[in-house]
C-alpha beads as a LAMMPS data file, in Angstrom:
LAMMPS data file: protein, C-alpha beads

230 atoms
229 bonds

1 atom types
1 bond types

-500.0 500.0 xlo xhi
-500.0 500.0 ylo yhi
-500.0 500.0 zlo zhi

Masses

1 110.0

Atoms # bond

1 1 1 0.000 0.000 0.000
2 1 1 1.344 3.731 -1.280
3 1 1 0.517 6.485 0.269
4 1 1 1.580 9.182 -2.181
5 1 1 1.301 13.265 -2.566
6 1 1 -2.069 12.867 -0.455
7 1 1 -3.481 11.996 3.047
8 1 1 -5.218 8.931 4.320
9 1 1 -7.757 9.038 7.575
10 1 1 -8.800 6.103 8.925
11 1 1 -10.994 6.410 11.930
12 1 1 -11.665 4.098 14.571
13 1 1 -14.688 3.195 16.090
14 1 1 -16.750 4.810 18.216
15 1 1 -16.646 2.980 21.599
16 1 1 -14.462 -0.302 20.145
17 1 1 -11.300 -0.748 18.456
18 1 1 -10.650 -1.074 14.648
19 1 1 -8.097 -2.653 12.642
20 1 1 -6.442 -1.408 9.595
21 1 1 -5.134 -4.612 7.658
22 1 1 -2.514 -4.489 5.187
23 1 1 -1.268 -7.462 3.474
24 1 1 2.399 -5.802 1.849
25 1 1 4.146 -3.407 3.228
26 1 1 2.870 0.839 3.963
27 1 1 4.859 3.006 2.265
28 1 1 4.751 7.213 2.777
29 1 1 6.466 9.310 -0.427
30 1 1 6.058 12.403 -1.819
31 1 1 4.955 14.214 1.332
32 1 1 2.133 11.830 2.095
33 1 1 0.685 11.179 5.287
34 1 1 -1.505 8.734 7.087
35 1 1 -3.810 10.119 10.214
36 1 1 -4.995 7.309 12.449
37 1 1 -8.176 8.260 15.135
38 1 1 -8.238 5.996 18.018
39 1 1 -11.715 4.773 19.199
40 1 1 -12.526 4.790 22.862
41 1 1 -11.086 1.658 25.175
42 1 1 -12.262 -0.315 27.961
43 1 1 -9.033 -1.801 29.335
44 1 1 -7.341 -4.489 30.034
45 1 1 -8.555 -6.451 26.563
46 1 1 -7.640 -4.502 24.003
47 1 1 -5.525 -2.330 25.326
48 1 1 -5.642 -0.150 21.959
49 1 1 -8.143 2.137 20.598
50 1 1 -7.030 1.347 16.766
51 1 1 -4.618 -1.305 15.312
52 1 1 -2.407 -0.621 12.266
53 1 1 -1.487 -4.235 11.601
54 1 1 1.262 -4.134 8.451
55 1 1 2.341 -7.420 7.418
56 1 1 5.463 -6.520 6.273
57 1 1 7.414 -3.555 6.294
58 1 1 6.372 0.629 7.119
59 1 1 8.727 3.358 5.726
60 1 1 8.742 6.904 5.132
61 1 1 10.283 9.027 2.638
62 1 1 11.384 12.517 2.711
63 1 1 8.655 14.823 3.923
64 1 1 6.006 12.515 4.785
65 1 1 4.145 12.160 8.425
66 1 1 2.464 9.406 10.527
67 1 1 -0.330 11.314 13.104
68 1 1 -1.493 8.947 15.851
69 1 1 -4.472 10.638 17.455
70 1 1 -5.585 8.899 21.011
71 1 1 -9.101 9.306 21.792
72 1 1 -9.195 13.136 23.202
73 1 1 -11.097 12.273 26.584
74 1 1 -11.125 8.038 26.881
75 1 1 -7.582 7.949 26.497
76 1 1 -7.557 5.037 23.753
77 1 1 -4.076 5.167 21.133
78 1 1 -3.073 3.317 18.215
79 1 1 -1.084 0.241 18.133
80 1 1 1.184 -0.474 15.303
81 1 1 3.113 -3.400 14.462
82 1 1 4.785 -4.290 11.354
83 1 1 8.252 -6.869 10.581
84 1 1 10.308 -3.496 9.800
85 1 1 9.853 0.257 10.409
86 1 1 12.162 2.774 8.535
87 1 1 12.155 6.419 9.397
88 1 1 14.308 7.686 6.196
89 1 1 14.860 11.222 6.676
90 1 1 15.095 14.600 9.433
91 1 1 12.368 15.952 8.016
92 1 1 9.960 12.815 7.900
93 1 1 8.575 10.582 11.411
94 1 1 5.660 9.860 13.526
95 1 1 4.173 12.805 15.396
96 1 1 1.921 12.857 18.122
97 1 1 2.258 16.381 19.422
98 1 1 -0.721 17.726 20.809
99 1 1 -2.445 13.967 20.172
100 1 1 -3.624 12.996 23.441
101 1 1 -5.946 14.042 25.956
102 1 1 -7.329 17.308 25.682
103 1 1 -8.802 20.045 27.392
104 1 1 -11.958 20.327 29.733
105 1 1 -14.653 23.255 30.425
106 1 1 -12.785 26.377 32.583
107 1 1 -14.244 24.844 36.038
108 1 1 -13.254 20.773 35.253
109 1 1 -9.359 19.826 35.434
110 1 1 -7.988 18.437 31.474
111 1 1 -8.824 15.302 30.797
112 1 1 -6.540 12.532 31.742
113 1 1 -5.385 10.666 34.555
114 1 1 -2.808 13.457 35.247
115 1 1 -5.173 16.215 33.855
116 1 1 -4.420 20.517 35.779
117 1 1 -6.721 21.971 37.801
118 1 1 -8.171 25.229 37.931
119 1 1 -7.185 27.255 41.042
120 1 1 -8.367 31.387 40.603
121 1 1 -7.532 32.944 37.527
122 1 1 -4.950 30.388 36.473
123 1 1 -4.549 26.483 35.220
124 1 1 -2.063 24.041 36.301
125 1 1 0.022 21.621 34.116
126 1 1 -1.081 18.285 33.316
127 1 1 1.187 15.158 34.485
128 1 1 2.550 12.022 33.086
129 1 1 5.712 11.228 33.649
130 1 1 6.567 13.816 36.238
131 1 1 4.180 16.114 38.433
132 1 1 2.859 19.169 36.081
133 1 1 3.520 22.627 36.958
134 1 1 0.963 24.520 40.040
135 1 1 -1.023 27.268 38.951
136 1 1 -3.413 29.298 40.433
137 1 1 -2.449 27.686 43.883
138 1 1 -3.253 24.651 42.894
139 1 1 -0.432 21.641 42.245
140 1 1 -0.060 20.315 38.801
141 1 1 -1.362 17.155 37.494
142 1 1 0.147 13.877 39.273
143 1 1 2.592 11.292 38.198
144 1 1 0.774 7.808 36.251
145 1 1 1.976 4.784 34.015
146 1 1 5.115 3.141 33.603
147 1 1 8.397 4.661 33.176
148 1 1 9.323 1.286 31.805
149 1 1 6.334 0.869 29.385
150 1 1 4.662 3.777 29.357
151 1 1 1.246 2.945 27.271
152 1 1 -0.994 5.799 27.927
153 1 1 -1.389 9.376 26.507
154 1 1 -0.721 12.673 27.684
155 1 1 -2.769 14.372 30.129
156 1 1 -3.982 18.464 29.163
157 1 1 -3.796 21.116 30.991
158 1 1 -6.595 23.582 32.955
159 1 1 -7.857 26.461 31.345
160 1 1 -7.971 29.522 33.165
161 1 1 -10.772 31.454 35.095
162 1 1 -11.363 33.353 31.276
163 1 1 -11.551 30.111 29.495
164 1 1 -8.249 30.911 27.908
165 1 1 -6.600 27.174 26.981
166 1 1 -5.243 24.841 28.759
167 1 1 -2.528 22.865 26.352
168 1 1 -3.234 19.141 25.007
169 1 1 -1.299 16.161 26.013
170 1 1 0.633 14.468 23.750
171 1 1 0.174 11.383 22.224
172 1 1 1.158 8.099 22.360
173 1 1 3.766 6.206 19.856
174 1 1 3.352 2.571 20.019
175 1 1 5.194 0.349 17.625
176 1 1 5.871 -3.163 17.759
177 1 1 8.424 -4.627 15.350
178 1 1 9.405 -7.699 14.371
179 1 1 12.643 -6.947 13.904
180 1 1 14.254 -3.650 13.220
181 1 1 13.324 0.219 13.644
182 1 1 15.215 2.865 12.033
183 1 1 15.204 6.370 12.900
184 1 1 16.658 9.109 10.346
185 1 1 14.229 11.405 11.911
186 1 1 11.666 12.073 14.139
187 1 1 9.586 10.578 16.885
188 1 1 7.705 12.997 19.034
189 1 1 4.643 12.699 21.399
190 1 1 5.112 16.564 22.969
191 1 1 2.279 18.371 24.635
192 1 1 0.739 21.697 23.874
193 1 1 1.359 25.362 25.901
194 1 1 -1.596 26.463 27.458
195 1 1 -2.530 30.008 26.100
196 1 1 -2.621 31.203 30.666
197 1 1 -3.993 27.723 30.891
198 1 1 -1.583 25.101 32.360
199 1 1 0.574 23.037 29.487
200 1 1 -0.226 19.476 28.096
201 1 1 1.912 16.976 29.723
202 1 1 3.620 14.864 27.149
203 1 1 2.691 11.616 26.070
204 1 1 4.124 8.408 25.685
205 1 1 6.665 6.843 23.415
206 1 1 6.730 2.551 23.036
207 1 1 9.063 0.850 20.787
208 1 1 9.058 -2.689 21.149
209 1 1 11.805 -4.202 18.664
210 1 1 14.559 -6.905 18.089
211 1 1 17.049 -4.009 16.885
212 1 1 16.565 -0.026 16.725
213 1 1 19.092 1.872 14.355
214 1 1 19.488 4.717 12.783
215 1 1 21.731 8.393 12.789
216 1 1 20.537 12.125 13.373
217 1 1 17.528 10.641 15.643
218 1 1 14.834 13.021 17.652
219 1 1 12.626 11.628 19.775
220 1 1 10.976 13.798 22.292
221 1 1 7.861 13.447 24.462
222 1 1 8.315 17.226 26.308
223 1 1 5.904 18.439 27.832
224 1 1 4.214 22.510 26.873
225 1 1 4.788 25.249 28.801
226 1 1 2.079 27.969 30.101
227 1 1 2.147 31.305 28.243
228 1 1 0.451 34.959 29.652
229 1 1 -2.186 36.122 28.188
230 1 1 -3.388 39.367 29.588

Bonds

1 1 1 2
2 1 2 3
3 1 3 4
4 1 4 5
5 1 5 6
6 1 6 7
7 1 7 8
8 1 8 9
9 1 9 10
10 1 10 11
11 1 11 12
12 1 12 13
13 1 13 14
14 1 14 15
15 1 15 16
16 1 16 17
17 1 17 18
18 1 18 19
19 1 19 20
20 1 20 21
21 1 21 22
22 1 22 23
23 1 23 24
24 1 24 25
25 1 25 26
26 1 26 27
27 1 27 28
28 1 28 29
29 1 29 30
30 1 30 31
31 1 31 32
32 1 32 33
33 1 33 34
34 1 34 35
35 1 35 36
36 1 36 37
37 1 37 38
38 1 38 39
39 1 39 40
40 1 40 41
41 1 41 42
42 1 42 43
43 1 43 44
44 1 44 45
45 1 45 46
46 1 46 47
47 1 47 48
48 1 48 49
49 1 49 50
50 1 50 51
51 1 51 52
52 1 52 53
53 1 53 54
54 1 54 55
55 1 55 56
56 1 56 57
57 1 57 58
58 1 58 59
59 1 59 60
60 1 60 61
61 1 61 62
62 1 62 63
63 1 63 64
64 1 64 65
65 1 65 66
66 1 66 67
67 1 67 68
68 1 68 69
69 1 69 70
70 1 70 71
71 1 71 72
72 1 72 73
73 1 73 74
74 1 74 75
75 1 75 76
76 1 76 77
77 1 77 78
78 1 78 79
79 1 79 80
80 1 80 81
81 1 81 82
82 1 82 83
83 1 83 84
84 1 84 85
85 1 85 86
86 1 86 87
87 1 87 88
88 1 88 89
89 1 89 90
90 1 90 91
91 1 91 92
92 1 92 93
93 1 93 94
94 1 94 95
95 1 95 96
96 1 96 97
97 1 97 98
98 1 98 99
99 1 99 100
100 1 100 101
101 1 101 102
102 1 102 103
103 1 103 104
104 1 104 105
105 1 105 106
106 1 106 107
107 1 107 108
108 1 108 109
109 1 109 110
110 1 110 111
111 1 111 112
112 1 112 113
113 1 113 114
114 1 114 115
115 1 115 116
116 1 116 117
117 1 117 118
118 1 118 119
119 1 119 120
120 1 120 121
121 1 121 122
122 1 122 123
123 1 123 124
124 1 124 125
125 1 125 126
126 1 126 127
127 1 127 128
128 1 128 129
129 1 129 130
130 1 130 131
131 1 131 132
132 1 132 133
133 1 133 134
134 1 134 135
135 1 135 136
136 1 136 137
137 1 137 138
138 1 138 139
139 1 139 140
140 1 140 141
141 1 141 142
142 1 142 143
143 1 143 144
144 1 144 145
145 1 145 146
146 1 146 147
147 1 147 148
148 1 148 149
149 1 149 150
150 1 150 151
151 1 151 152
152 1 152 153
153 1 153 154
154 1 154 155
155 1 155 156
156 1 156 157
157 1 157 158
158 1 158 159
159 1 159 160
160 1 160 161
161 1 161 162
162 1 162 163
163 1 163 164
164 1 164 165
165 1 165 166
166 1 166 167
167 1 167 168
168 1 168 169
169 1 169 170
170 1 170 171
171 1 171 172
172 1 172 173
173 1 173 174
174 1 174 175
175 1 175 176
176 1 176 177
177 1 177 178
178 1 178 179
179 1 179 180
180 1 180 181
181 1 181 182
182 1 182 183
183 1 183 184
184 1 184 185
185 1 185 186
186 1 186 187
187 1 187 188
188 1 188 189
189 1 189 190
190 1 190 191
191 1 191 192
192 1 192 193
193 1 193 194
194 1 194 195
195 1 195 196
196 1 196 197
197 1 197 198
198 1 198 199
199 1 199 200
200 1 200 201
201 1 201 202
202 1 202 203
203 1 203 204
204 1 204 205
205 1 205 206
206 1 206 207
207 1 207 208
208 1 208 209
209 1 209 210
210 1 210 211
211 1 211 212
212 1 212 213
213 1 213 214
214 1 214 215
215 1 215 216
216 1 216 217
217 1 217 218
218 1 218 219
219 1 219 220
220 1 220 221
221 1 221 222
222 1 222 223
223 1 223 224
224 1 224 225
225 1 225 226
226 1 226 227
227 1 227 228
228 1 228 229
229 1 229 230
């Protein structure tokens, strides 16, 4: 399958998970892009929201974009797994940024199990991996998941008192290869900044592989900051 000078969406379902099948190999030139949509959850069995199930190989040219989006308030992400995942270039990779849990009404913390809270005219951070930043006198979101396999998405943010926003999480990248992942550029799951809201925590980043290999690397899952707005 060719994915080529265009965009593909595939959407998964509502409150179950979906599975993309493809019996070759996925392959991303001339600036295309694929956009997956996780469906809702209901852990432990499937622990997905969307599957991407490649029997043979995934790679990506020059210029051309994988989007995993978890589900913006369940929390569901995409699992991929192919025999071989190549990453070709600096400007070509999977991106999550701003792909996880988002943000709530001005009086509810951001979604996620690490979501901010609103405290007076200010949001705190959401947390993942660390505590998010306090705001408004309140602390920031708490710590969740593993540090060893960390399969969930980023938590958001709290707006402010003026409904100014909070920042999303980011993401989660899950790939599971048969054998080898190489990364000539980017893998990122980073979180939003809030716009006086707190920031999006970021998300999670899974590769599960015989091998990984590779030169000139990124992979980031920062989390935003929180910006004034007056």
């Amino acid at each position: 399958m060719t994915v080529s000078s265009g965009t593909l969406s595939f959407v998964g379902g509502l409150t179950n998970a979906s599975t993309l099948n493809i019996g070759g190999s996925l392959v991303l030139t001339n600036g295309g892009a694929l956009y997956v949509y996780a469906g809702m959850t209901n852990a432990p069995k499937p622990d997905y929201g969307a599957w991407v199930n490649v029997q043979a190989d995934v790679y990506l040219a020059s210029n051309c974009w994988i989007y995993p989006a978890s589900h913006p308030t369940n929390g569901g992400s995409v699992l991929f797994t192919m025999r071989h995942l190549t990453i070709s270039a600096t400007n070509s990779g999977i991106s999550a940024d701003g792909l996880g849990f988002d943000t709530s009404s001005a009086s509810q913390p951001g979604f996620g199990p690490g979501g901010g809270k609103r405290g007076g005219n200010w949001g705190s951070g959401g947390g993942y991996g660390g505590e998010g930043g306090p705001g408004g006198g309140q602390p920031g979101g708490i710590t969740y998941g593993s540090s060893n396999a960390p399969l969930d998405a980023g938590s958001a943010g709290a707006l402010n008192n003026n409904s100014y926003g909070g920042g999303k999480g980011g993401g989660l990248v899950r790939i599971q290869a048969l054998r080898t992942v190489t990364i000539n550029g980017v893998i990122r799951a980073n979180g939003t900044d809030g716009n006086s809201g707190g920031g999006g925590s970021g998300g999670g980043i899974h590769l599960r592989c015989r091998r990984v290999a590779g030169t000139n690397a990124l992979v980031t899952a920062n989390g935003g900051s929180s910006s004034i707005n007056y």
